[in-house]
N, C-alpha and C positions, 0 to 999 in steps of 0.2 A: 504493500500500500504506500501511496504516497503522503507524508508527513510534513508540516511547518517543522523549524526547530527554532526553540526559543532563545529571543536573547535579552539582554536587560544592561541597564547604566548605570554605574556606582557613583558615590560621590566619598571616594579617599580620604579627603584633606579636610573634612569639620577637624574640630578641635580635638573629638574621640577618638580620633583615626587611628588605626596602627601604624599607617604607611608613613605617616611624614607629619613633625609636629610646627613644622612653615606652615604659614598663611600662605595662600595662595591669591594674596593682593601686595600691591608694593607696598615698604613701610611706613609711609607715612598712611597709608588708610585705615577706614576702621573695617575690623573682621566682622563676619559674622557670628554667632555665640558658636555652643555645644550643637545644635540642631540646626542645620541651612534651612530654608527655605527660599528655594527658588520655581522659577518658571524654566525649566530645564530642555535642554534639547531632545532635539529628534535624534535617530545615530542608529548607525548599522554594522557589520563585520564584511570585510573586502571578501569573502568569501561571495555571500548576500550581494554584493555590490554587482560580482561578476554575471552577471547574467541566473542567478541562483533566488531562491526564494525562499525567504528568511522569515522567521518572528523579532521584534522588537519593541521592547515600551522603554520608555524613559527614565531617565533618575528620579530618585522618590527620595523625602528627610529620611535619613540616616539613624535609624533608631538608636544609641546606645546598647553597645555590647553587641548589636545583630547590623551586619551590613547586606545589604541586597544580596551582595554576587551572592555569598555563601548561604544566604534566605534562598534562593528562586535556582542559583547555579544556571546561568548564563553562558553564552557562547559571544557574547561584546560589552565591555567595559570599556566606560569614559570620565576622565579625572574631570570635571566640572569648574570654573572658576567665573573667568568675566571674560565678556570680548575684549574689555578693556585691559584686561590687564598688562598686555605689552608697553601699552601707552609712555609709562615712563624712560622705557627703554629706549625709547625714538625724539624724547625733550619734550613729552605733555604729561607732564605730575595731575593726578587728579586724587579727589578725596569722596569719602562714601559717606554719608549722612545718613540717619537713618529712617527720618521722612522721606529726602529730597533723590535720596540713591546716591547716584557718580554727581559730582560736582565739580564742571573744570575750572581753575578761578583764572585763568587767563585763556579765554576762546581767541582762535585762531580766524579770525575776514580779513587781513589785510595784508598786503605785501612786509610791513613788519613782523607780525604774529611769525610768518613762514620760517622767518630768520633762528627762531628758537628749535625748529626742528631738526636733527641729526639722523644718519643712518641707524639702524636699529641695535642697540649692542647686547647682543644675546648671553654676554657674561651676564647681565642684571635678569635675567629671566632663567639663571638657572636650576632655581627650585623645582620649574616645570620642568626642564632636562629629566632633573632627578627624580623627580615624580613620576616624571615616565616608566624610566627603568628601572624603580624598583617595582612598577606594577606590573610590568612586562615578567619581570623576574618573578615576582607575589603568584603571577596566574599562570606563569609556565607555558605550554604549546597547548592547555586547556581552552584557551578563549583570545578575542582580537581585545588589542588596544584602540581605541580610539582617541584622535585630538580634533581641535576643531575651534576656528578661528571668525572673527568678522569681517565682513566685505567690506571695502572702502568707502563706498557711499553710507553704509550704516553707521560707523566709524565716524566719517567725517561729521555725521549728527551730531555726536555728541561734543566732538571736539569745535566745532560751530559756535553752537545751543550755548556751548557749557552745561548742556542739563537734559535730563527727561525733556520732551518737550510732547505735547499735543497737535502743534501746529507747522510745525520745518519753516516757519514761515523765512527765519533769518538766513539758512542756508537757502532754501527754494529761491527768494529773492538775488542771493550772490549767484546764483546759475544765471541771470541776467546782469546786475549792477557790476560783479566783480569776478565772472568766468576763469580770467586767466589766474588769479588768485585759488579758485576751486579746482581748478586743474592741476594746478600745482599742488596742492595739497592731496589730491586724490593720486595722482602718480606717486609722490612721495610714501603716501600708501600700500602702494599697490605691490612698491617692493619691499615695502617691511612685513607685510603682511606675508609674502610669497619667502623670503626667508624665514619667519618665524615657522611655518607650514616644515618648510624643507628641516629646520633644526627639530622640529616633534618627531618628523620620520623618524632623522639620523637617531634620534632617543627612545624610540621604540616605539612609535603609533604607526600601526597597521594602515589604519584608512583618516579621510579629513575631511571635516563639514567645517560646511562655508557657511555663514548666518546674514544674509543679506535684510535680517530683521526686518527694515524700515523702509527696504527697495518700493515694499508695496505702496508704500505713502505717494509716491512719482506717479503721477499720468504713465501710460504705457510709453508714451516715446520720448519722455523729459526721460522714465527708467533706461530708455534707447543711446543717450547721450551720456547719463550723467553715472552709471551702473556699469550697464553691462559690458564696454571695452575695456573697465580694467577688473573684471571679473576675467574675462576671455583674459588677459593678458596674465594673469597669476596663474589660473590653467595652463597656461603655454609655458608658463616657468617652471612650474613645479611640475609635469608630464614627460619637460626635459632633464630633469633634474631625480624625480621619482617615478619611473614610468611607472611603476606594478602599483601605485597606491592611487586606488580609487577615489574619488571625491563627490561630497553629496552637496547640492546645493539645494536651500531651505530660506524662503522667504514668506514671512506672513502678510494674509491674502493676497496671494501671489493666482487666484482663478484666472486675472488678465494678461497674463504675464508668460503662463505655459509652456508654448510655445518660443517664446524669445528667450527664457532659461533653457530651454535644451539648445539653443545656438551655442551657449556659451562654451559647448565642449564637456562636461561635467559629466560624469559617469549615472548619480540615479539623481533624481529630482525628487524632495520631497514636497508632499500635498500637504495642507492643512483639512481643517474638518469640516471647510467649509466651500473644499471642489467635490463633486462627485465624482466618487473612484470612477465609474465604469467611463462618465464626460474623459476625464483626464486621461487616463488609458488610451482610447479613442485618438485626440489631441494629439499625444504624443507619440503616438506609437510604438511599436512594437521592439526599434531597435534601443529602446533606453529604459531604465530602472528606473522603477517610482517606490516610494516609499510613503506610508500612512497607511488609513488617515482618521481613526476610530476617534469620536469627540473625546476628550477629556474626561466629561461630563458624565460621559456614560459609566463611568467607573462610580461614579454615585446611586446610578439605576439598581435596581434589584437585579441578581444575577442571572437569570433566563432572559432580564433585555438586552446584557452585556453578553451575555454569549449570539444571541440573535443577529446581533450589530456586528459580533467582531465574523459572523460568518458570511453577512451580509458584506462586507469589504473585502475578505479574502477571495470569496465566488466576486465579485463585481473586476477584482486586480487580474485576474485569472493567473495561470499557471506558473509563468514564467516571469524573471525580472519582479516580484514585487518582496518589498519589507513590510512584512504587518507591524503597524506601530501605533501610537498614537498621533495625532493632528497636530501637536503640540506636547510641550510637558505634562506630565502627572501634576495635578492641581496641590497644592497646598490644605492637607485635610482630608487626602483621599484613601478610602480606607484597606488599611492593605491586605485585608482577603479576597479585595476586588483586585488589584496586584496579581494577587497569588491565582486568580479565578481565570486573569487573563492568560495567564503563564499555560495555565489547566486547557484552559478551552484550547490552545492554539497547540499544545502537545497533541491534541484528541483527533484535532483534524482532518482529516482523509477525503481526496479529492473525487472517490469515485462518489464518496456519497453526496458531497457540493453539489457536482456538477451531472448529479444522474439526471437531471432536465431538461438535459443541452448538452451538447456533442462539444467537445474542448479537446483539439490535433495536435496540443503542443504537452511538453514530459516537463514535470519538475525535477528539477535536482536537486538532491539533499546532500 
């Protein structure tokens, strides 16, 4: 029969962690306590990536004394921190409040701002090296590593805003007012970003997601200009630099977008929970990997609608190329025998019995 196999996301480095007692933010910011709470990524195993069809859900809080991998036993782990983190490494110090989030106190509009920024110096990031391999080491030839970075446009948000923001209004405006200033900043980007990627391989990460987070905030074809050529161009660095390591690209609400993220070159694309698998499928076709895209949400349902839903996505992704995952992070509060339920259902699953309604020509591989 043919089987999902399950994979799941750790988060190492809370304060309980065995792996490494660094922060996994620069020093001058504030950590998070004993328990994270995040909005966690999507993430897959290069296995999965290759044309293979995989299970995956996201990182979840870290319970004390019990971590994921070793709860659920997993086949991809991902150390978890910030996009930002590199930041200081490249001349943008920034600080973590615990309202406000990232706070940069000196944003970057202007041909002076530029002047602060340097090539990336990956001795200050080497906690992450380290982090890598001792979890490479931790989980042995058991499971993949994963790492996973942010895209320059998302990036440049912050380093912009200096902040969360709702509106882009101040970067969206320099795409007109002060272009050659965002270009500059965005290329500057595009190679720190593309070496930080290439230094997680050399340190042990299997595969690499890209977080174009805030792409979707762009009009389709501001995304066209001000994204995706130095998205393509970080693909193009790292494919010559890393050929064997797959890379996923992940943008929220990214439904208008589809099609112009698989240009970028990227091995699978992930959905949120807010395309329909079978539309996207469709859209993208047959030669690339998608990954999603079970709400969130549904982890809160009683569990005959979360098994319903995760069957209803894996029959809609069909056979081949897909990562069952969530649309996004595990929410904040979710409860983990719904975790353990999705792990359950996606072990159970067999494709003759999905698909006994409908003729499906193509084999999975496990």
């Amino acid at each position: 029969m043919d089987f999902y196999s399950p994979t799941i996301f750790f988060i190492p480095l809370a304060s309980n962690s065995s792996f490494s007692t660094r922060p996994f933010f620069p020093p001058k910011t504030k950590c998070f306590s004993k328990k994270f709470h995040v909005a966690c990524s999507t993430s897959t195993s290069p296995s999965g990536c290759k044309r293979r069809s995989r299970k995956s859900t996201s990182s979840m809080d870290d319970a004390p004394g019990r971590k994921p991998w070793e709860a659920f036993h997993p086949d991809g782990v991902i150390i978890f921190s910030d996009i930002l983190t590199p930041l200081p490494a490249f001349g943008v110090p920034f600080d973590i409040e615990e309202v406000r989030g990232p706070v940069i106190q000196s944003p970057i509009y202007s041909e002076e701002g530029l002047k602060s920024l340097h090539p990336i110096d990956l001795e200050k990031l080497h906690f992450v090296g380290e982090s890598l391999r001792i979890l490479r080491r931790e989980v042995g030839g058991n499971t993949a590593v994963l790492g996973f970075v942010g895209a320059p446009w998302t990036i440049a948000t912050y380093i912009v805003e200096g902040c969360t923001t709702r509106t882009y209004a101040t970067i969206k405006s320099m795409c007109h007012t002060a272009p050659h200033v965002l270009r500059a900043l965005l290329s500057h980007l595009t190679q720190a970003i593309s070496d930080y990627i290439v230094f997680q391989v050399e340190s042990g990460a299997h595969c690499i997601q890209i977080f174009d987070s805030w792409g979707g905030q762009l009009p389709p074809d501001m995304w066209e200009r001000w994204s995706r050529p130095y998205i393509e161009e970080i693909v193009s660095i790292v494919k010559n630099k890393c050929p064997q390591t797959p890379l996923v690209l992940y943008i929220n609400g990214n439904g208008g977008l589809l099609e112009r993220m698989k240009a970028t070159g990227v091995d699978v694309i992930g959905l949120d929970w807010t395309v329909d698998m079978e539309d996207g499928r469709k859209r993208l076709g047959k030669e690339i990997s998608v990954q999603g895209n079970v709400d969130p949400a549904c982890l809160f349902s009683p569990l005959p609608a979360l098994t319903e839903e995760i069957q209803r996505v894996v029959k809609c992704a069909g056979r081949r190329g897909h990562i069952l995952n969530l649309g996004h992070g595990v929410l904040v509060g979710t409860p983990e025998e719904a975790v353990a339920h999705f792990f359950e259902v996606a072990r159970s699953l067999k494709y003759d019995t999905l698909h006994q309604d409908r003729a499906v020509d193509s084999k999975l591989v496990v």
